[in-house]
C-alpha positions in Angstrom: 342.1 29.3 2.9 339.8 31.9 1.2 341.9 32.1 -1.7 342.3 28.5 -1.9 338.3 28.1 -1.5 337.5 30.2 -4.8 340.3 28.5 -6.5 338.3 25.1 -6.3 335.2 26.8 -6.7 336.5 28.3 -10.3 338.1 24.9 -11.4 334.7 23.1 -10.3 332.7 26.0 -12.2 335.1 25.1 -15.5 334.5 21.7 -15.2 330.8 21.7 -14.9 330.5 24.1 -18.0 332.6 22.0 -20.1 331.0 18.9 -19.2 327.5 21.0 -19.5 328.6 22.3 -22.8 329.9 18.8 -23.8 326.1 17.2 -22.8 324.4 20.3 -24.8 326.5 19.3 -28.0 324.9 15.7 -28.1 321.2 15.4 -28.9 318.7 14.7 -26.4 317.0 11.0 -25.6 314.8 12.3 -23.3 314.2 15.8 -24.6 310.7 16.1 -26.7 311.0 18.4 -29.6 307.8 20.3 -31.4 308.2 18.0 -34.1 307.9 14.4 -32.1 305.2 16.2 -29.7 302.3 15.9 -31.6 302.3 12.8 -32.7 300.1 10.5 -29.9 297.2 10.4 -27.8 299.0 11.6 -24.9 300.3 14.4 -26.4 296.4 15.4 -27.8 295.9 15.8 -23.8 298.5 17.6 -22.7 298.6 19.6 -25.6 294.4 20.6 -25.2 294.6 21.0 -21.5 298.1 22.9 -21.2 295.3 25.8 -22.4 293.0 25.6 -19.5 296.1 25.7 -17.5 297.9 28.7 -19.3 294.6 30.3 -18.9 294.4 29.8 -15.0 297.8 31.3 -14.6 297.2 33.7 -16.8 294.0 34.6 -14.5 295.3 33.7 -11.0 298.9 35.9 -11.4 299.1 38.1 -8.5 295.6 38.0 -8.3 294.9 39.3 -11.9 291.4 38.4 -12.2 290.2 40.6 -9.4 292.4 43.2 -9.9 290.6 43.7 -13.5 287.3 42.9 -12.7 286.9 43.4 -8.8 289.4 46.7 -7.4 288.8 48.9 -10.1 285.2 49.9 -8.9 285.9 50.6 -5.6 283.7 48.4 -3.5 286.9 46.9 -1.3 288.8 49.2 0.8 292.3 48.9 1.0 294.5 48.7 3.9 297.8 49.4 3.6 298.8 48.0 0.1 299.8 51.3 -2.0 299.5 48.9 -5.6 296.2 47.8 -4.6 295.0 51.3 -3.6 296.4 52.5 -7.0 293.9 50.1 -8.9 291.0 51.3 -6.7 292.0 54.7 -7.2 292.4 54.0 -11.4 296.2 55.3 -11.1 296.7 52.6 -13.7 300.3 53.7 -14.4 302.2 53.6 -11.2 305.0 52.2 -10.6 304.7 48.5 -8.9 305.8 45.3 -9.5 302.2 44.3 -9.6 301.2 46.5 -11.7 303.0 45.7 -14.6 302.2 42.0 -14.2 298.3 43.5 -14.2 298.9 45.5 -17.1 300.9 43.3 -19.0 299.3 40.3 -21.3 301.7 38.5 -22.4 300.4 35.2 -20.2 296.8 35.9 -21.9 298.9 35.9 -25.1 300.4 32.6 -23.8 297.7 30.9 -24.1 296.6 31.7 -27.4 299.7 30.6 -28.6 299.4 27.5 -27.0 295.4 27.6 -28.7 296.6 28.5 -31.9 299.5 25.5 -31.9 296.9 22.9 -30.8 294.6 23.9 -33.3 297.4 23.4 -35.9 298.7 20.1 -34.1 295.6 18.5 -33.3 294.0 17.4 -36.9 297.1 15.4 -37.3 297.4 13.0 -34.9 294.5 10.3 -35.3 296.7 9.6 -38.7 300.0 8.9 -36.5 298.0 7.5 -33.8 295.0 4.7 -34.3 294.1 5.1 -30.6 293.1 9.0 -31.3 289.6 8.7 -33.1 288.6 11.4 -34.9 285.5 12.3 -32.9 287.6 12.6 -29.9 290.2 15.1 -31.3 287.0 17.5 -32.9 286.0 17.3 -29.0 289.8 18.4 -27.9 290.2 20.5 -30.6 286.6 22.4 -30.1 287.9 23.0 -26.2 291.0 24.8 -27.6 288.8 26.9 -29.5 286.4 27.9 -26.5 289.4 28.4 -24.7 291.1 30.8 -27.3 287.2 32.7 -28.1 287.4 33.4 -24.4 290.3 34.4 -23.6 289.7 37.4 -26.8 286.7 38.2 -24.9 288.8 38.4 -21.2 291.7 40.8 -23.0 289.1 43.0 -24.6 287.2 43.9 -21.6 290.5 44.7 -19.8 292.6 46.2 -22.7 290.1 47.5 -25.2 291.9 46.8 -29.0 294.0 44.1 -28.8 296.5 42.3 -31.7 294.3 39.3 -33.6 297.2 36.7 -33.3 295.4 33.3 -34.9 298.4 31.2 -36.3 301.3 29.4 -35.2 304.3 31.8 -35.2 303.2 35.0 -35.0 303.7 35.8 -31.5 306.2 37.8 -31.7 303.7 41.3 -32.5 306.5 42.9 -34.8 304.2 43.9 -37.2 300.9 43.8 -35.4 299.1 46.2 -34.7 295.8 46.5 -32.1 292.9 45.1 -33.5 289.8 46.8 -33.2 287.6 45.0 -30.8 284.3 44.6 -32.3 286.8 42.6 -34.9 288.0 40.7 -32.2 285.2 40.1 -30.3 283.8 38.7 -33.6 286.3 36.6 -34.2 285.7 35.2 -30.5 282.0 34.7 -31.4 282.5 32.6 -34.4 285.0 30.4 -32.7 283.0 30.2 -29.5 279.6 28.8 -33.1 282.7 26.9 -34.1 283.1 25.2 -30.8 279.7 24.8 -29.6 279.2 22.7 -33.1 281.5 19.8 -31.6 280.9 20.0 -27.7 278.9 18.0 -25.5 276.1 19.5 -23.3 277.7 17.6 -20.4 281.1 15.4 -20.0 278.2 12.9 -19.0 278.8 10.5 -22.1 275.4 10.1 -23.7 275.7 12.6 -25.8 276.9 12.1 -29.7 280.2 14.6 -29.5 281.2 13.0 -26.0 280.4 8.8 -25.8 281.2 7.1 -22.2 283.9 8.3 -20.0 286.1 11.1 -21.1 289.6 10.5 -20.3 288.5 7.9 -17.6 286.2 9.9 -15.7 282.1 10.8 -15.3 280.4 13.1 -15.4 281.5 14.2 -11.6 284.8 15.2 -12.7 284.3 16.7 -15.3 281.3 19.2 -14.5 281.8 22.7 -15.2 285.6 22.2 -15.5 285.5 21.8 -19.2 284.2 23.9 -22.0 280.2 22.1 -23.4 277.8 23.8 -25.7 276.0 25.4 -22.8 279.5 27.2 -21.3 279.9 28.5 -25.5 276.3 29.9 -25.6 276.9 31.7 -22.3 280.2 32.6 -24.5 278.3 34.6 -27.2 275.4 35.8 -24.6 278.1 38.2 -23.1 280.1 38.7 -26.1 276.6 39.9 -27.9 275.9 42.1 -24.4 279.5 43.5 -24.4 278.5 44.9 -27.8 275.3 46.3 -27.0 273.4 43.5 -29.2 271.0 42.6 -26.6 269.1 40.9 -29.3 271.9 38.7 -30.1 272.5 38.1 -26.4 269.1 36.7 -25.4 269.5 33.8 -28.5 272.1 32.7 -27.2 271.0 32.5 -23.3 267.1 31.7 -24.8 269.8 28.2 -26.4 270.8 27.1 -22.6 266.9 27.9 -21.5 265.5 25.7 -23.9 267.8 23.1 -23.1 267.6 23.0 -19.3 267.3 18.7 -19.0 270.6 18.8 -21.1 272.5 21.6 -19.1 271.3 20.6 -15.2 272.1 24.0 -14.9 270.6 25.5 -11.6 270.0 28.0 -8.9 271.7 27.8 -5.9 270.9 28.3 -2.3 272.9 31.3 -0.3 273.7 28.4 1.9 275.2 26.0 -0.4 276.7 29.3 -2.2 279.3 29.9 1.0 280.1 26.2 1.9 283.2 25.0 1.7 281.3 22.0 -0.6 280.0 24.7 -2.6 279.9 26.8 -5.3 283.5 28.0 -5.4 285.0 24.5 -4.2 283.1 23.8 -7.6 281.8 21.1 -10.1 278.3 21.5 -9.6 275.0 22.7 -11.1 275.1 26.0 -10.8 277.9 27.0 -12.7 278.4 26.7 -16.0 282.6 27.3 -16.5 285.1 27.5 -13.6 288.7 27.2 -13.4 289.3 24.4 -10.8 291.8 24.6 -8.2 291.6 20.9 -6.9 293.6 19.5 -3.5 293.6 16.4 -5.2 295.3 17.3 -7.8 297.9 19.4 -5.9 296.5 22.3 -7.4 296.0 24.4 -4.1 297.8 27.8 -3.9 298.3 30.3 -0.8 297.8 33.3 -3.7 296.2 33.3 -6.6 292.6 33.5 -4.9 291.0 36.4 -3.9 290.9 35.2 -0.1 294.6 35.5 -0.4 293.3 39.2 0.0 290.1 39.2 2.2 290.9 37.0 4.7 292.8 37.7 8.1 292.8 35.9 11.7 291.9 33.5 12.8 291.0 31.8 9.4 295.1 32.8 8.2 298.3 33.8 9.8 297.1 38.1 9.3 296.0 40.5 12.0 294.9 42.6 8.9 292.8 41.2 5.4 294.3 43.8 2.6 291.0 44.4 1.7 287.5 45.1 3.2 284.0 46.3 2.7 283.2 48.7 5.1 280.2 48.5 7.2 278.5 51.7 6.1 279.1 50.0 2.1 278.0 46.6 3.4 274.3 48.0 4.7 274.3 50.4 1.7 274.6 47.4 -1.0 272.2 44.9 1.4 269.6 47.6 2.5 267.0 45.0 3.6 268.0 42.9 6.9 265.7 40.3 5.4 268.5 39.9 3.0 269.9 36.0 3.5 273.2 37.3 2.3 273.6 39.8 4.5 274.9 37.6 7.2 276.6 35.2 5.1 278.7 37.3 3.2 280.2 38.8 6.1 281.2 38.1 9.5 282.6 40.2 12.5 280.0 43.2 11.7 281.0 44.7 14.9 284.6 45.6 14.3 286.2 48.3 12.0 287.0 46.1 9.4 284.7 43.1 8.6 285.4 40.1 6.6 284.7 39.4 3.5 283.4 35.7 4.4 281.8 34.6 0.9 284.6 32.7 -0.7 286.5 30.8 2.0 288.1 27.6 0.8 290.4 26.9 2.9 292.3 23.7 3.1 292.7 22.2 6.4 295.7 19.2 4.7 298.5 21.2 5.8 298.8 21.8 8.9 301.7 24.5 9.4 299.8 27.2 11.4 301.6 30.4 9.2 300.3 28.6 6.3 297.2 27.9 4.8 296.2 26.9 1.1 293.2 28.1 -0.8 291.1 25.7 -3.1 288.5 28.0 -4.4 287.9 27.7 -8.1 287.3 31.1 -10.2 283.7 30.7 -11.1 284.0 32.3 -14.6 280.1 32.2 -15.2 277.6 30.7 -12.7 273.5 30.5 -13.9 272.2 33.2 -11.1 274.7 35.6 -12.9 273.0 34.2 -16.4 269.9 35.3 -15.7 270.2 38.5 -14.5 271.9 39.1 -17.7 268.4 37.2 -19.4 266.6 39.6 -17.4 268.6 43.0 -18.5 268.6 41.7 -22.1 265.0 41.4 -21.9 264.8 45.0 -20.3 266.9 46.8 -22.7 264.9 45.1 -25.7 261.2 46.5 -24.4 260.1 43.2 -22.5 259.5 44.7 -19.5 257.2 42.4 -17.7 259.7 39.4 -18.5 262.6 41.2 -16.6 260.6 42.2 -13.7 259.5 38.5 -13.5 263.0 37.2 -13.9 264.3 39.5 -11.3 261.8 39.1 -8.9 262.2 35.3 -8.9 266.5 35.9 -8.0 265.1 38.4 -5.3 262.3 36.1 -3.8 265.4 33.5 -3.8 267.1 35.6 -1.5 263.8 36.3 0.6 263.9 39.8 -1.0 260.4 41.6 -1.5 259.7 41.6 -4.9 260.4 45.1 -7.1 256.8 47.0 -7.7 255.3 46.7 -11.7 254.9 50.7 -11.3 258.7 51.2 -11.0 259.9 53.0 -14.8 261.8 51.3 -16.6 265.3 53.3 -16.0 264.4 52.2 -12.2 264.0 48.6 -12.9 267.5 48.6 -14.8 269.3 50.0 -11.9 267.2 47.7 -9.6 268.5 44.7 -11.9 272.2 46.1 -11.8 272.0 46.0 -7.9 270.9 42.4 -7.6 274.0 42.2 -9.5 275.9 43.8 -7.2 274.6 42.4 -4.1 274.9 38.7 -5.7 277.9 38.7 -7.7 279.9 40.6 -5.0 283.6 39.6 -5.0 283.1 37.5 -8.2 284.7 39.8 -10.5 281.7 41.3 -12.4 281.5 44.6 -10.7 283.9 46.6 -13.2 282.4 45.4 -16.2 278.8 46.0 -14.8 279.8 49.5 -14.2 280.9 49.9 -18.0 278.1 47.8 -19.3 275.6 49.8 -16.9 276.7 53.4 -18.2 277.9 53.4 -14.3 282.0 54.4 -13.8 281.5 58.2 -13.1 279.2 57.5 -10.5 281.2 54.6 -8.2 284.5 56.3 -9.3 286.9 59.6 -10.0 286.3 58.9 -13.3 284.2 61.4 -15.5 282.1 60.4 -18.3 284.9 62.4 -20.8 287.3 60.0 -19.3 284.8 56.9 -20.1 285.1 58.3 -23.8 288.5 59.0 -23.9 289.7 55.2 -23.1 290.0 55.5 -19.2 287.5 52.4 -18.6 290.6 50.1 -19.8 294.1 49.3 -18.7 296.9 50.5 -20.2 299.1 48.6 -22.5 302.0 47.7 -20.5 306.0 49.4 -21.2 307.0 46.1 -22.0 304.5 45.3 -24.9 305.1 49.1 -26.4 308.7 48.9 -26.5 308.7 45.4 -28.4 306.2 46.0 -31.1 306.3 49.9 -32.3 302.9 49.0 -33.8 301.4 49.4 -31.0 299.6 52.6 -29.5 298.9 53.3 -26.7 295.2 54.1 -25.5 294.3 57.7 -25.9 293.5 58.1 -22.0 297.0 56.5 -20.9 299.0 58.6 -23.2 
């Protein structure tokens, strides 16, 4: 009967691959090739958004965006997870599955292909398609470009010198090598002016790039889930910063300031900032450029999130969160109990391991016990984290009475005393970095503070020779080296 069993199977596995082969050898009907693609309104819209969507898988991929931005400085404490541990511990190189996913960029490199194809496509289809008006592909086509200026700026604060890929058809690196980053972070500036020239300040529809609804929706929909002129200028403010042009910075942020009625950009209460209607469930004032994850959409995940790490019973099916801030690091970052985030960030204080309780949107739909979705969005850049960097700017620059003010108005907001006028001005900049680190906690800033801050040898292993030598970037991935012989390695990963 066995023998008789894999007999049929064989003859039924012939069959289907000759009638597979058979259906492979006759062209498609339903099957859209690149040349029909482009060619509608439709397509414009999938083709423009499959780049926010590259860029949030690009991002949420086994956690990615806090593995670069959050681990790295040490401020969670692992449990048992030996890849995780290895991040904290800047072993960049060992051998994990993870790992190579979070050294690997070929999904960032995704979506610029994707940008760089749209941008090629997009100009051509209000010919083919009367519907498609030119105003709104320069509004489709100006998102692409945010979306491909930013995701330059994400690589090079993870990989350092990255490959300049701006065409259709080059994606294939074999003669590519790393471009230096000031290059590239150029580049990303000028797209980010490019971009900025045809966006909206809001999706709202009175302004001249962006007339009535946008694709059928308000402003509600829309807010801080798409790129506008104020989520570009915030663009350039940290590209500018990430260069050490602190000049160039404040222009830019001074832009969004001026324009506060067009933004309704805002702060945002430490209440409203942990509710589960809040910041990180998204679309509201105070952020400026999130990546949604909406129920509604089906767009829920159970990883992806970082409370797919922090989180642990009862809130999920875990005796154990992977990560934690300890207790000792939770009253050494919030030294003043008057702090309102204090007790609001965290909760079960009194056990060995608290919880990370700041982000927390969980999804009460599905109701299987062992499994529960997350809905947070990654807040990419919020306006509390846009004025600390006003008020460093302003530091670094010789206005000191401007950043004192500015960071005494984000600590009276969190019923903080304000920081004395007889403080020097190397105090007020640490002062300013730990407001950063006490408000933007689990947000994934705290890595590129450290760099930005002159800070790595002093929250890690890592000496200031390391700093120099490369060590405050990943490595480029096995895969990537082998494929393009172009490509060198950084100097510290060698």
């Amino acid at each position: 009967m066995r023998k008789i069993w894999i007999g049929g199977l064989v003859v039924m596995m012939a069959a289907g691959w000759t009638s597979c082969k058979n259906m492979l050898d006759i062209e498609s009907t339903r099957a859209v090739t690149e040349e029909n693609m482009w060619a509608t309104k439709n397509d414009a819209w999938a083709g423009s958004f499959a780049c926010y969507g590259l860029l949030r898988a690009a991002m949420c991929n086994e956690n990615a965006y806090w593995s670069h931005g959050e681990l790295r400085a040490g401020q969670f404490t692992i449990t048992k997870r030996g890849d995780l541990q290895a991040v904290r511990d800047n072993r960049l190189t060992s051998n994990y599955v993870t790992m190579d996913t979070w050294r690997d960029w070929r999904k960032f490199y995704a979506t610029i292909a994707q940008c760089n194809l749209a941008i090629a496509k997009l100009p051509g289809i209000p010919a083919q398609d009367e519907r498609y008006s030119k105003t709104e592909m320069e509004l489709d086509l100006a998102q692409v470009r945010y979306i491909r200026a930013f995701t330059y700026f994400y690589m090079v604060r993870v990989w350092g010198d990255v490959p300049l890929i701006t065409e259709v058809g080059q994606g294939d690196f074999a003669t590519l090598p790393r471009t230096p980053q000031n290059e590239v972070l150029e580049f990303a500036f000028n797209e980010a002016t490019n971009a900025i020239a045809k966006l909206p300040w809001q999706f709202d529809g009175t302004h001249p790039e962006q007339t009535g609804n946008y694709r059928g929706q308000g402003i509600s929909h829309w807010r801080s889930i798409l790129a506008t002129k104020g989520a570009g200028f915030t663009l350039q403010a940290h590209i500018r910063a990430w260069q050490k042009d602190y000049e160039g910075a404040l222009a830019a942020i001074q832009v969004i300031r001026d324009n506060g009625s067009k933004t309704g950009y805002g702060t945002v209460s430490v209440t409203d900032l942990v509710s589960n209607a809040g910041t990180f469930r998204g679309r509201r004032n105070e952020n400026i450029f999130q990546l949604d994850m909406n129920f509604d959409h089906a767009e829920i995940s159970t990883t992806g999130q970082i409370e797919n790490w922090t989180l642990r019973a009862p809130d999920v099916a875990k005796k154990e969160a992977e990560i934690y801030v300890t207790k000792d690091s939770i009253l050494n970052i919030f030294p003043l109990a008057s702090d309102l985030r204090l007790t609001t960030f965290f909760t079960d204080m009194g056990s060995m391991q608290p919880m990370f309780y700041k982000i927390k949107m969980l999804n009460d739909a599905v109701k299987n016990p062992t499994l529960r979705f997350f809905n947070s969005a990654i807040v990419v850049f919020r306006y509390e984290e846009l004025l600390l960097l006003q008020a460093e700017c302003q530091l670094r620059t010789g206005n000191f009475s401007g950043a004192l003010t500015l960071l005494n108005d984000r600590r009276g907001n969190r019923n903080l005393t304000p920081v004395l006028n007889t403080v020097s001005e190397e105090q007020l900049l640490d002062e300013i970095f730990q407001e950063r680190r006490r408000e933007l906690i689990g947000e994934g800033w705290l890595w590129y503070d450290l760099v930005t801050f002159g800070k790595v040898p002093e929250f890690t292993g890592l000496s200031q020779a390391d700093v120099d030598n490369g060590a405050i970037y990943w490595p480029v991935s096995r895969a990537a080296l082998s494929l393009n012989p172009k490509l060198i390695q950084t100097n510290y990963w060698k």
